[in-house]
C-alpha positions, 0 to 999 in steps of 0.5 A: 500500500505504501508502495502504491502510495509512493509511486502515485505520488513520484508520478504526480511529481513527475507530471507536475515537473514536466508540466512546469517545464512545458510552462517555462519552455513557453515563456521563453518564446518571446518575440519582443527583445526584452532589451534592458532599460526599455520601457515594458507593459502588459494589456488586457481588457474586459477581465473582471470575471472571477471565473477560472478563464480570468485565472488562467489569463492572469497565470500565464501573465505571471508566467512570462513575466519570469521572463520579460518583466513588465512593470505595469499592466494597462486595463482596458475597462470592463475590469470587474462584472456584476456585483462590485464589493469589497469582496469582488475585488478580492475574487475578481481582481487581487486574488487572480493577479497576486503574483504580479501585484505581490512583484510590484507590478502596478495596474492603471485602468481606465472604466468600462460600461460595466464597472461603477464609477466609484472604481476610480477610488480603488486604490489598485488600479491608480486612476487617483480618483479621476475617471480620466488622467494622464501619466508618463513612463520613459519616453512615453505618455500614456492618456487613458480616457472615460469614453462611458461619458465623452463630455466637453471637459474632459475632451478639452482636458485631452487636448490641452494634455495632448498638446503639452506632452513632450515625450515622443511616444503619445499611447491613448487607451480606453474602452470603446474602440474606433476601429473594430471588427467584432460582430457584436460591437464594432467600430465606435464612429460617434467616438471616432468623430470627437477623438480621432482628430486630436489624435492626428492633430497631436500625433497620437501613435498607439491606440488600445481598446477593449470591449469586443471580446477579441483580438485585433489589431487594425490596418493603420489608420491616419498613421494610428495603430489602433488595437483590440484586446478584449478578451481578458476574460470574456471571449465571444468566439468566433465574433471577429467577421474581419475585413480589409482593416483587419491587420490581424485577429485572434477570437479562439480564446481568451489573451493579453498582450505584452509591449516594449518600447525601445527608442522609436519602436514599439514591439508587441507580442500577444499571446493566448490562455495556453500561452501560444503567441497568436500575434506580433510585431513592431510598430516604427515611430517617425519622429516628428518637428 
């Protein structure tokens, strides 16, 4: 009996080493350079479930980031669904992303139509009590909109903000999409008409979205990169209809992405809940008077 036992247990061991080991083998697949000194992100939007696919997305976060250690995570709305208590942050977002937050990883999110507006006052997601605000990483800006409610204000304060970055890397994120192919939502264009031309005018040159439930990344536009994550824990499968502004898409599982900024190129690698990169690529900023 204590053999048997044994031998179950070296079994169960050896399974577990070995899975370990696929696990790491998967890490290492980076395609971004993972240069030192570089400025690296993670992004994902539309997680806030609490179900085991949200796990399994923030798992393998942590899991390439043994290997290419991002220090921040941007979030793409929609961070919590249903019920927004006390306990539903724990469940929905700080048990899932432990690793990350126990190595200093910071998380700055923009709202969602589903979450409250009174998120903007927890303290985890650092949006310091403003549904819209700007900050600065190296040589990047990052403007991270409430596109719930696209009020005057707030669209003066972007372009003020707009016109006064000095970085040379302007990244704007929130939740609807300008551009998307996804069936049940898609393109935005009442936001795409007050947003777009102060994104050309200033010279914006990375946009992320979620709220389709997929992957995309779209056929520059105006000298914008515009990409989709909105499946951190939602998925609709199958929902991406594509066409002739679709660069690339991913609606097979759920994702995230991973972002390297280094110099005037923005590397980007996006990979799946199995950890398989189903996207990448770079994007070459040209410096502009």
């Amino acid at each position: 009996m204590r053999r048997a036992r044994l031998a179950i247990a070296t079994a169960a061991l050896a399974a577990a080493v070995l899975a370990a080991l696929g696990r790491v083998a998967l890490a290492a697949e980076l395609t971004v350079p993972n240069r030192p000194g570089s400025l690296k992100f993670a992004a994902l939007g539309d997680n806030g479930t609490g179900e085991q696919p949200e796990y399994d997305v923030a798992n393998q976060m942590a899991l390439w980031h043994g290997q290419f250690v991002f220090d921040m995570v941007i979030m793409l709305g929609d961070n919590l669904y249903g019920r927004q208590k006390s306990e539903d942050f724990v469940r929905k977002f700080e048990r899932p992303f432990k690793p990350l937050l126990d190595a200093g990883v910071k998380f700055y999110a923009c709202l969602g139509n589903h979450d409250k507006p009174s998120n903007d006052t927890y303290k985890p997601f650092n949006m310091g009590g403003e549904r819209y605000y700007s900050f600065a990483r190296s040589n990047a800006r990052f403007f991270v909109l409430d596109t719930n409610f696209l009020d005057p204000p707030q669209l003066e304060w972007l372009e003020r903000s707009l016109q006064d970055a000095r970085e040379p890397w302007k990244v704007a994120y929130f939740h609807h999409p300008l551009y998307s192919d996804g069936r049940r939502h898609g393109s935005d264009v009442e936001l795409r008409v007050k947003l777009e031309p102060l994104f050309v005018k200033y010279s914006v040159d990375v946009v992320f979205s979620g709220h389709d439930h997929i992957y995309e990344r779209i056929v520059p536009q105006k000298g914008i990169s515009y990409f989709v994550s909105g499946a951190g824990g939602e998925l609709r499968e199958g929902d991406l209809k594509r066409s002739a502004m679709t660069a690339a898409g991913f609606d097979g599982d759920r994702s995230f992405m991973l972002n390297e900024i280094d110099g005037d190129d923005l590397y980007f690698q996006v990979v799946s809940r199995a950890g398989e990169t189903v996207d990448h690529g770079v994007i070459h900023r040209s410096p502009k008077s």
